[in-house]
C-alpha positions as CSV (number, residue, x, y, z in Angstrom):
1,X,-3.5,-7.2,9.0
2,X,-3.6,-4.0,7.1
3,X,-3.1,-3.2,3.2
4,X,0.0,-1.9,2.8
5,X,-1.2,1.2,1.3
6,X,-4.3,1.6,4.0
7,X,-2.7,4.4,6.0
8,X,-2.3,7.2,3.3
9,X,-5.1,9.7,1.8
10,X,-7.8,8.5,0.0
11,X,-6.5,10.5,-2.7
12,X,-2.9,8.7,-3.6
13,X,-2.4,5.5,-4.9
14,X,1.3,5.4,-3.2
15,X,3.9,6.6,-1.1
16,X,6.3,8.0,-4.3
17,X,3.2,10.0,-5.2
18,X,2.7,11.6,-1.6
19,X,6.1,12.5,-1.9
20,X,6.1,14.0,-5.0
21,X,2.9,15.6,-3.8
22,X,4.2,17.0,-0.5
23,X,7.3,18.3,-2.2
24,X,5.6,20.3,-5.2
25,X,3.4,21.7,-2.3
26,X,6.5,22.8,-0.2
27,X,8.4,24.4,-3.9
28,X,4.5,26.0,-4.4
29,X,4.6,27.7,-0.9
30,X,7.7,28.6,-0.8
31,X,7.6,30.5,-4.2
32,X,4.3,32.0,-3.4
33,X,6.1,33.5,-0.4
34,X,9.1,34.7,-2.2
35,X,6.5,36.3,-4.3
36,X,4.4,37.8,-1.7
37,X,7.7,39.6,-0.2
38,X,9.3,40.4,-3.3
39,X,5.9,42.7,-3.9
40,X,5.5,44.5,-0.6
41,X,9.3,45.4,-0.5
């Protein structure tokens, strides 16, 4: 039987962390892209 947290990274501690993770990652790309067009307009 596994731990219940055995299949995430090495890096988080839970599941509510790799979410919040994931999703400041998605808002951090999608900003930098919005930049990167915004300056070669």
């Amino acid at each position: 039987m596994k731990k219940p947290g055995q299949e995430l990274p090495p890096f988080v501690k839970s599941w509510k962390q790799f979410y919040v993770l994931l999703i400041g990652w998605l808002a951090l790309l999608i900003v930098g892209f919005y930049i990167f067009t915004r300056y070669f307009e």
